[in-house]
N, C-alpha and C positions, 0 to 999 in steps of 0.2 A: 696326443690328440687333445688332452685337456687344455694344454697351452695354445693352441690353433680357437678353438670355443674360447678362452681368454682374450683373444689379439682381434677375432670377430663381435664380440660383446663390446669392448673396450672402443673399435671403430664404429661401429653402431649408435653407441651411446654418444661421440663425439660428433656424429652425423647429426641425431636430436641433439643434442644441446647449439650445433652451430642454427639449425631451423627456430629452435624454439626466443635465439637471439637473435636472428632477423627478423621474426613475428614482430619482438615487442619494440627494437628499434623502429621500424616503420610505425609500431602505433604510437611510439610515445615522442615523435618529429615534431616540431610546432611547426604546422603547416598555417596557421591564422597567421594576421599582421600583427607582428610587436612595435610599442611605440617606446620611444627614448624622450625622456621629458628633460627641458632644458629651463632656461631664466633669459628675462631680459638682461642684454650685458653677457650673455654665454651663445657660446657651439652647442650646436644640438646634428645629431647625425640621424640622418633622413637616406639613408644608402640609395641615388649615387650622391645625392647632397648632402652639403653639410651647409644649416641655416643659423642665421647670426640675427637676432631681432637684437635692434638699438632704441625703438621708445615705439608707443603708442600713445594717442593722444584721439577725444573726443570732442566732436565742433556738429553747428548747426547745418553749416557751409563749409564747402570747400571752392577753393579754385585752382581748377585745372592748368598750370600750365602749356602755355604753349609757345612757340615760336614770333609771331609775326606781334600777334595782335588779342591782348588776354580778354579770357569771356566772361561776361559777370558770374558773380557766384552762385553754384550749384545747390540747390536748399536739398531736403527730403523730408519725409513725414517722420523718421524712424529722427537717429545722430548716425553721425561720420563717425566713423571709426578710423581713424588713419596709423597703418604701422607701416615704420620706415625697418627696412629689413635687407638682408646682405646675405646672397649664398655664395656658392661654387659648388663644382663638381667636381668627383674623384676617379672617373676615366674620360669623357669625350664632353664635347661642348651639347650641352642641352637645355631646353628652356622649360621652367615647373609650368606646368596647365593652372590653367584659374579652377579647371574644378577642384584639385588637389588642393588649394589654399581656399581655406574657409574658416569660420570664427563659429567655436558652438560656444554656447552658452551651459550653465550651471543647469539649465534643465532638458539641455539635451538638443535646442534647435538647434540650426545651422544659418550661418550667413555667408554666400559665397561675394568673392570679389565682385566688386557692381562695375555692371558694364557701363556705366555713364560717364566713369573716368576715363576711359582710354589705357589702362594698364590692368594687366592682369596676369605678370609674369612677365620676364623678359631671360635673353640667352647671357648664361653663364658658360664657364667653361673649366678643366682642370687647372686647378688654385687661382684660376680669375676669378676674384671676387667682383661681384656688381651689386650696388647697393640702389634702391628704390623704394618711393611709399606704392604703397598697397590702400586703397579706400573701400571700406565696407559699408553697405548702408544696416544697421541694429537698431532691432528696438531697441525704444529706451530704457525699456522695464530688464534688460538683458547685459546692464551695463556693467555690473560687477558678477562676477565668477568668470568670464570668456577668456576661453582658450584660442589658442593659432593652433590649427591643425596643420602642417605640413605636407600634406602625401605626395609623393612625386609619381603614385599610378603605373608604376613599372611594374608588368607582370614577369614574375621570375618562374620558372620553368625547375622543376624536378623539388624536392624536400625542402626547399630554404625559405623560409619565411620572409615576407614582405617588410619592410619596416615605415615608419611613419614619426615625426616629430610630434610636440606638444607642446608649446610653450603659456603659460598663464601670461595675462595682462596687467592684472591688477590697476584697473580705469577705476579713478572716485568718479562717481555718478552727478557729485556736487561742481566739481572742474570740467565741466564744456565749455570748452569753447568757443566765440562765435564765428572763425572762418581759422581753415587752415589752407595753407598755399603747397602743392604738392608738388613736390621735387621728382625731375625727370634720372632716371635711371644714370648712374654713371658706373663705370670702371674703377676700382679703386686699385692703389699702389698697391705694393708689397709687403705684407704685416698689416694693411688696413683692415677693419669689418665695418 
C-alpha cells in the first residue's frame, strides 16, 4: 500500500513540476520585436530579409532619375539623406514596405522614405539580391547619430518574436552634398551586395 501512495505522490509531483514549466516558459517567451544591429559594408538579418547597406551620403538636392527625359533637381527644406542598400529574401519573393524603412535619429524622431522620389522599396526574391538608393528627407539638426531601421512588418503568429534590423550611418554633418543622382534599382549577380 505504501509503495502504491509512493508511485501516486511521485506522479503527482511530476504533473506540478511539468504545469509549473509550462507557466514559466510561456512567460518568459520574448514575444516583442528583437533587433539584429549590422554596419555599413555588413549583412544584417531582418527575417525574411537579409539587408546589405553600401554608403549613405547627405545632399541639398537630388535628382530622380528616370527614363526619357531628367527633371530638375529636387530641393527640401530638411537634407537628402540617400542610402544606397541591397536585400534579398530567405523563402519567397517579397518587396520591404516604405513604412518599415525609416531613419530615426539619436533623439528618437523618425524619417520615413519620402514619397517625392519614386522609390520606396522594391521586389526582391530568395538569394536575388537587388540593390537601390532609398531618399530620405531629415532635419538637418538630425544629421549625426541616424540609424536605418529595417522592419519588414511581417506579422508572425504563435511565441516567436518579430525581428527588425538597425544599421548606424555615421553622416559628418560638415560633408553635404550639393546634388545626388539616384540610381534606379537593379538585380545584382551572384556574390554581389
Amino acid at each position: 500500500m505504501r509503495r502504491r501512495w509512493m508511485i501516486v505522490g511521485l506522479a503527482a509531483l511530476a504533473v506540478v513540476l511539468g504545469i509549473a514549466t509550462n507557466v514559466a516558459d510561456a512567460r518568459l517567451l520574448p514575444y516583442g520585436p528583437t533587433s539584429s544591429t549590422g554596419a555599413i559594408g555588413e549583412d544584417a538579418g531582418a527575417y525574411p530579409f537579409t539587408v546589405h547597406v553600401s554608403q549613405a551620403q547627405a545632399a541639398h538636392t537630388v535628382l530622380v532619375c528616370c527614363r526619357f527625359e531628367t527633371p530638375p533637381p529636387t530641393g527640401t527644406d530638411g537634407v537628402w539623406v540617400v542610402v544606397t542598400l541591397s536585400y534579398a529574401t530567405a523563402d519567397r519573393p517579397r518587396g520591404a514596405s516604405g513604412t518599415g524603412l525609416v531613419l530615426r535619429s539619436a533623439d528618437g524622431r523618425e524619417f520615413p522614405v519620402s514619397n517625392r522620389t519614386g522609390s520606396g522599396g522594391w521586389l526582391a526574391g530568395p538569394d536575388i539580391w537587388v540593390r537601390g538608393d532609398l531618399a530620405f528627407e531629415v532635419a538637418p539638426d538630425a544629421l549625426e547619430g541616424l540609424t536605418l531601421v529595417f522592419d519588414p512588418g511581417i506579422q508572425l503568429y504563435g511565441p516567436m518574436p518579430t525581428q527588425y534590423a538597425r544599421i548606424p550611418l555615421d553622416l559628418d554633418p560638415g560633408a553635404v552634398l550639393d546634388v545626388i543622382e539616384l540610381s534606379e534599382e537593379q538585380i545584382l549577380g551572384a556574390g554581389e551586395r
